[in-house]
C-alpha positions in Angstrom: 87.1 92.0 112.7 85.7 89.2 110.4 87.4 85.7 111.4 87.8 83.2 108.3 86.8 79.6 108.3 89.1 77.1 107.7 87.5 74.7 105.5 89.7 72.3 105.1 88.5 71.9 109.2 85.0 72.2 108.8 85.3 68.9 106.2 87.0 67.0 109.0 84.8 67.9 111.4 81.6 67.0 108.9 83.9 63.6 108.6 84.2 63.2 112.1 80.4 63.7 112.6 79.2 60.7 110.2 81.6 58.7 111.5 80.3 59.7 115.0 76.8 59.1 113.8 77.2 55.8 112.0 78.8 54.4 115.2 75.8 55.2 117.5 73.6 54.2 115.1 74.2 50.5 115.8 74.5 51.1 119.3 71.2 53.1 119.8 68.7 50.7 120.9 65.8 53.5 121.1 66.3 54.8 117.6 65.7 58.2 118.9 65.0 60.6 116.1 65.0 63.6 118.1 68.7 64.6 117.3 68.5 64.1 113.3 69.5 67.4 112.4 73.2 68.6 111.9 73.4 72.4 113.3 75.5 75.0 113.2 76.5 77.9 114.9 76.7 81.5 113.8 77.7 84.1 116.2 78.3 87.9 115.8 80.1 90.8 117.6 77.1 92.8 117.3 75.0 92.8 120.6 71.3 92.8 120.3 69.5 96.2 122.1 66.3 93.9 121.6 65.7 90.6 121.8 63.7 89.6 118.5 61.5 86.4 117.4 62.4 86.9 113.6 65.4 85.4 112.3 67.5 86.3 109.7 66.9 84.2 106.4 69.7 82.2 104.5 68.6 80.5 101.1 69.7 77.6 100.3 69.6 75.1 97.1 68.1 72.3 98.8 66.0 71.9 101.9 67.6 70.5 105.0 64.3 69.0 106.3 62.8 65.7 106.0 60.3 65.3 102.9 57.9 63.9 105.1 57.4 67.3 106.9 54.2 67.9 108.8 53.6 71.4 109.7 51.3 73.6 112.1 50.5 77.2 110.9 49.5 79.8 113.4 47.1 82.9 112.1 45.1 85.6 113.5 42.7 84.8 110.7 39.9 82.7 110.4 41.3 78.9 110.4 38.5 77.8 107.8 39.9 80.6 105.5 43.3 79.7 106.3 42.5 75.5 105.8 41.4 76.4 102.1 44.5 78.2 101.3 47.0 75.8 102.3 45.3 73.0 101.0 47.9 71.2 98.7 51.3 72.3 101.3 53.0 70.2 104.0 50.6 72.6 106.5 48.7 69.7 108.3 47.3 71.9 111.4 46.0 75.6 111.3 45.7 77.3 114.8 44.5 80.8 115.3 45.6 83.0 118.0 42.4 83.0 120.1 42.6 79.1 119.9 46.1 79.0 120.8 45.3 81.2 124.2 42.8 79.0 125.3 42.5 75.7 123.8 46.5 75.5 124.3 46.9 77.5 127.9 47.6 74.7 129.7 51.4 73.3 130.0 50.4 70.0 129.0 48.3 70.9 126.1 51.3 72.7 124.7 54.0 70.3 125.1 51.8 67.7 123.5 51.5 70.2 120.2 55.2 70.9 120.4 55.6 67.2 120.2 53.0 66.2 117.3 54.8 68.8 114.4 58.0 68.3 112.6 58.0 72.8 112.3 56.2 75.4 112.8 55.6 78.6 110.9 53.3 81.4 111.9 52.0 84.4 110.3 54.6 87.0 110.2 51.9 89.5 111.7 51.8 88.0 115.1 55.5 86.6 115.3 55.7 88.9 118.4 53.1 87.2 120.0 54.3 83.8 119.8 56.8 83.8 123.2 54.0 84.2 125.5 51.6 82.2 123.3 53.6 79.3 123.5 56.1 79.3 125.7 59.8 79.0 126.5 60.1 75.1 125.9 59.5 75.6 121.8 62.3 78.1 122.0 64.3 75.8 123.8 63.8 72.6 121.5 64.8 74.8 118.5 60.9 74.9 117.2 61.0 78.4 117.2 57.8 79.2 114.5 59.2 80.5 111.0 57.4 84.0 109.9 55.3 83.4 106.5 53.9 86.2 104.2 50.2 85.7 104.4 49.9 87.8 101.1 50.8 85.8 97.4 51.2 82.1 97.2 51.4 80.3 100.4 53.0 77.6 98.5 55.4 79.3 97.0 56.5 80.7 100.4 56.6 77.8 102.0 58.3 76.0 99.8 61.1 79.6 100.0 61.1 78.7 104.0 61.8 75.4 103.6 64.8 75.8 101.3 66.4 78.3 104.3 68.3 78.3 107.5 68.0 80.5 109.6 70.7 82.4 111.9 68.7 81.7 115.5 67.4 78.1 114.0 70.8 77.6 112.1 69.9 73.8 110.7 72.2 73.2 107.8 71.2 69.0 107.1 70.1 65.9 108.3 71.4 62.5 107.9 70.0 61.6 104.9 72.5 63.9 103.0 75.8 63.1 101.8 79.0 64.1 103.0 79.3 66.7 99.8 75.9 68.2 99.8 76.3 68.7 103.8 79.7 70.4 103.2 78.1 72.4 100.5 74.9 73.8 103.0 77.9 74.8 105.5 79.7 76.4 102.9 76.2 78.4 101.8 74.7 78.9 105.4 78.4 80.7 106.4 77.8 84.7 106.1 79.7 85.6 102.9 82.3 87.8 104.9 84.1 84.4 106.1 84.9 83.1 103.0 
């Protein structure tokens, strides 16, 4: 049974949220940027048999992130070889999989790198390594790595990432976006079925 949205609600609600927003903006004396993004949810009847670290994709015609984005990549290739192919992309750290288990082991170590990126992708190879790699607090802050092809243009699909939600990481917008292009990345990031 496929359940329709009713739109006419979600624009109220997206209303209702930069209202919301604009009020605690002049009451928030941290400026916290930590809750910038607008999610939201997408549940199914289906059950999962196995739980799984790759999300389904949804394209979308603009990306919901910051411009500003700095990335980390992890790669079970050599970094230096990885470094020169990501050269002219938001990628600002490369991180191997060998480095990862020991220069990162520590809880400290790896709350201070969840901390320092905006996102994190990760070769689509080793996504299955990445829970015990990293740990449960990046799957609990929503900075659950994003698969990349490591075959083609790296640009090109990062740039495909980038312009995508995804159903386990369902960000749909920041701030910066007006009321009509958020409603419009609801509208596109709802399966097709609801319409």
């Amino acid at each position: 049974m496929v359940q329709k949205i009713d739109w006419k609600q979600a624009k109220k609600a997206i209303d209702a949220l930069y209202t919301f927003n604009e009020s605690k903006q002049s009451n928030d004396l941290l400026d916290s940027d930590e809750e910038s993004g607008i999610y939201i949810q997408i549940t199914t009847h289906k059950i999962m048999n196995k739980e799984t670290t790759k999300k389904k994709k949804i394209a979308l015609p603009c990306k919901p992130f910051k411009d500003d984005l700095e990335i980390c990549y992890f790669t079970k290739e050599n970094t230096k070889d990885v470094e020169e192919k990501v050269k002219d992309t938001p990628i600002k750290k490369v991180i191997n999989t060998r480095e990862l288990a020991t220069v990162y082991k520590s809880f400290e170590s790896r709350r201070k790198l969840l901390n320092s990126y905006d996102l994190f992708m990760v070769d689509d190879r080793i996504v299955h390594l990445m829970p015990p790699l990293l740990g449960k607090k990046f799957f609990e802050r929503n900075k659950t790595p994003i698969a990349l092809k490591p075959t083609g243009s790296f640009k090109n699909h990062i740039e495909a990432a980038l312009n995508a939600t995804y159903v386990k990481h369902s960000l749909v917008g920041g701030w910066g976006l007006s009321l009509l292009d958020l409603f419009i990345l609801v509208i596109l990031a709802c399966p097709r079925k609801t319409y």
